[in-house]
Every structure is written in structure tokens, then in C-alpha cells.
N, C-alpha and C positions, 0 to 999 in steps of 0.2 A: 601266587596271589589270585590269577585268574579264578582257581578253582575254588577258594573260600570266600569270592564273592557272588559264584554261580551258587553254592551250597546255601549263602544266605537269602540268593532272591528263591531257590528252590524250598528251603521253610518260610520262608513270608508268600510265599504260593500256595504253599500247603497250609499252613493256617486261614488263609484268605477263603479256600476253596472247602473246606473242611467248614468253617464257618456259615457259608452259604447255605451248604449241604445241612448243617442242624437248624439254623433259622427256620428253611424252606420246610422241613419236615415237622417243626412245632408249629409252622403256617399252615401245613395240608392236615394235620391231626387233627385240627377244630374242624375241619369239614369233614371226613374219616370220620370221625368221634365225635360224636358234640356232648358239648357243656353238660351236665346238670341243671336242671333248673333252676334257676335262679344264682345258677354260678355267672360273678363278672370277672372278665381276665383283663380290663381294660385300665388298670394302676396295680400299681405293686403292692398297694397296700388293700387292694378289693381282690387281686389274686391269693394271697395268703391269707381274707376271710372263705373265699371259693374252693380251698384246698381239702376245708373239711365236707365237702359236699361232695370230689372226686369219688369214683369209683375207682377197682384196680385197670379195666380198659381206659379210663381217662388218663392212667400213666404212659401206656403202652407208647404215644408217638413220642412225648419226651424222652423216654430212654434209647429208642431208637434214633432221634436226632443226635442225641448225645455219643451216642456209641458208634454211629455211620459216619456223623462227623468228624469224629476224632480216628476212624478208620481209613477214612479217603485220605484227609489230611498226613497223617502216617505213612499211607501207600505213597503218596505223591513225594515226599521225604526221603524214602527208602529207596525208592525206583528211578527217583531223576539228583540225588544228590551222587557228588564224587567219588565218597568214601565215608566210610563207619556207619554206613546203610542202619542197620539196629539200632546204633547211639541216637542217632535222628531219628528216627522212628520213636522211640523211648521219648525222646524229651522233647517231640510233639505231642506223646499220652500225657507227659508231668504238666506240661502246659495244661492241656485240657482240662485234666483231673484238677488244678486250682482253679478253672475257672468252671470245676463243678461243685466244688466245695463252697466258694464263694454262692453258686446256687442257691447250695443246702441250706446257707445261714441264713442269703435276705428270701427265699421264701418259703424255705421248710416243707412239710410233708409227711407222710407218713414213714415210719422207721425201716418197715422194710425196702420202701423208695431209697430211701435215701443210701441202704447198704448195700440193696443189687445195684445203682445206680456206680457211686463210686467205686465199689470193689469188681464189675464187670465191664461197665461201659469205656474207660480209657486206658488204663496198662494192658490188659489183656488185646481191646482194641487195636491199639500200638504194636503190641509184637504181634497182630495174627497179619496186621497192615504190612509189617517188614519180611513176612515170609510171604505172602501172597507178589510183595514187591522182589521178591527174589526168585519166584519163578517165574518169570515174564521180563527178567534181565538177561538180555540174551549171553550164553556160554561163552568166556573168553579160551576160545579153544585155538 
């Protein structure tokens, strides 16, 4: 029992940290990047008029929030849980991946966003997270 309640505080770690990690990076992007002008990102429904004003660099730090996020989160899964290291890895990416889907719908984007984003940024993320967390497990020798 001990170890499937360490496995659960270690994915609500990992989501928790993982989370951070994409907020913070859609936080430092608008300063990295700035807006368009006359793009507002300050409601949901003035973001998704601002969308069509984006350029391709205005995608740049969302997909990286997206994809570091759900990569650390991953790592931290992989590398501090018990066992089935990759399963949890995996469905810290399936997590992410709905709630980038969820994205896609309330605020949309340009098509090519929308398919580099889901088909690169969290499954691929997720398993490069559980092999990066498998070397740095130390050898049961």
C-alpha cells in the first residue's frame, strides 16, 4: 500500500510541477515575444479575436510551455514513481494531451498549431520524459 500512495503523491507532483512549468513559460513568452499590435490576451474571448493577428514566433512559447511542461511532469513520474515508470510517464502525456485539446477548442488557432502542437508536444513529450527519467535511475546492480 505504502508504494501506491508514494506513486500517487509522485503524479500529483508531477502534474502540479509540470503545470507551473507551462504557465510560467506562457508568462515569460509575452515578454520574449510580444503581442501584435493590437492583440489583447486579457479574456478568452479577446484572445481568440487576437489569434488571427498571431504570427508563427507568437506560437513559439505556447508550444514550448506545452511540451516542457508536460515533459518535466513526465520526468518527475518516471523517475520518482515505484514502478511501471513509462505507464506513468504515458498517462501524464494523455493527461496533458486533453487538456490541450481542451485548448484547441476554447481558443483555437491556426491549423498547423493546432497539429504540431497535439501530435508533438505531450506523447512524444512523455515517452522522451521516461527515457531521460531512466537514465538518471541509478543501476540496480
Amino acid at each position: 500500500m505504502k508504494s501506491v500512495v508514494k506513486n500517487i503523491l509522485v503524479i500529483i507532483a508531477g502534474v502540479v510541477v509540470g503545470s507551473i512549468v507551462n504557465m510560467s513559460l506562457v508568462n515569460v513568452g509575452y515578454s520574449v515575444v510580444p503581442l501584435p499590435e493590437g492583440a489583447d490576451v486579457s479574456t478568452m474571448e479577446s484572445l481568440q479575436e487576437s489569434m488571427k493577428l498571431f504570427t508563427p514566433v507568437n506560437f513559439l512559447f505556447p508550444f514550448l510551455a506545452h511540451a516542457l511542461g508536460t515533459l518535466v511532469a513526465a520526468f518527475i513520474a518516471a523517475r520518482f514513481t515505484g514502478s511501471h515508470h513509462m505507464s506513468f510517464a504515458l498517462g501524464i502525456g494523455v493527461f496533458f494531451l486533453m487538456g490541450g485539446i481542451a485548448a484547441v477548442i476554447m481558443f483555437g488557432g491556426p491549423l498547423w498549431f493546432k497539429v504540431v502542437d497535439l501530435l508533438v508536444a505531450y506523447i512524444p513529450m512523455s515517452y522522451l520524459g521516461a527515457i531521460l527519467a531512466d537514465k538518471t535511475r541509478p543501476s540496480a546492480s
